[in-house]
C-alpha positions in Angstrom: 0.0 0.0 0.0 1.3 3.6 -0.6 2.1 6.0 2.0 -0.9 8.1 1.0 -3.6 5.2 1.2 -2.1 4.1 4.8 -2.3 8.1 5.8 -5.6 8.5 4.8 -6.8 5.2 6.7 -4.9 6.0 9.8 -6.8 9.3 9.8 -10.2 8.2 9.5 -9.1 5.5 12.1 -8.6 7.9 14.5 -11.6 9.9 13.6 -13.4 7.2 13.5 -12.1 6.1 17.3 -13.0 10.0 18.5 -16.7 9.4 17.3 -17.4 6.0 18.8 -15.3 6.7 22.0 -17.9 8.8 23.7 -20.2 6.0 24.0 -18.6 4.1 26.4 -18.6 7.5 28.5 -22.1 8.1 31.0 -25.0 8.5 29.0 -25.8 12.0 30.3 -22.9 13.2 28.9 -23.9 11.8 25.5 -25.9 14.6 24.3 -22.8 16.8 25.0 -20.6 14.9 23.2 -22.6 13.5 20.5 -24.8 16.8 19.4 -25.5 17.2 16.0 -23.2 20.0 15.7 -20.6 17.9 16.5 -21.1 15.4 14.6 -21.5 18.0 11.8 -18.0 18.9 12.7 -16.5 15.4 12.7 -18.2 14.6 9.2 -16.4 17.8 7.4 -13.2 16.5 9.5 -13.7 13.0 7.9 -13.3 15.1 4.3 -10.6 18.0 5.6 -8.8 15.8 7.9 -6.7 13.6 5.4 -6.3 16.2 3.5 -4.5 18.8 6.2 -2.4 15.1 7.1 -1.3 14.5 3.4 -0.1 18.0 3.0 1.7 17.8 6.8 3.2 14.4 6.1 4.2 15.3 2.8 8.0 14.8 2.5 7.2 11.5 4.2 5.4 10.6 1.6 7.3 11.5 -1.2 10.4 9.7 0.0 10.9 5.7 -1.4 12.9 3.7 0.9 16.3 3.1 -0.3 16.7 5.8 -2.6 18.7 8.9 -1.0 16.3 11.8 0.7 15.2 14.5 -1.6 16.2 17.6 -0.4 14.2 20.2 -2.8 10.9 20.6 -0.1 
């Protein structure tokens, strides 16, 4: 798998993980958690989230293993 793929999965991992999380939390502390504005906030971090990580990660990325570092960034 590329770098990119495994970033993208790893994000929506841990998005994933910061959604379903909260349930194992008191139930009156569900509605705080789990409000539709949050999860508004965590579905447009689902599409924004890999994204912002690509770009961060991005010299990680680009780099092949065995071949020397690439030092135009």
């Amino acid at each position: 798998m590329s770098k990119a793929v495994l970033t993208v999965t790893g994000t929506w991992l841990v998005l994933f993980l910061a959604i379903a999380l909260p349930a194992l939390l008191p139930e009156r502390w569900g509605y705080y958690l789990i409000s539709p504005a949050s999860v508004c906030l965590w579905m447009l971090s689902m599409v924004v989230g890999p994204v912002v990580v690509c770009w961060k990660l991005r010299s990680w990325i680009r780099t092949v293993p065995g071949c020397p570092e690439r030092l135009d960034d």
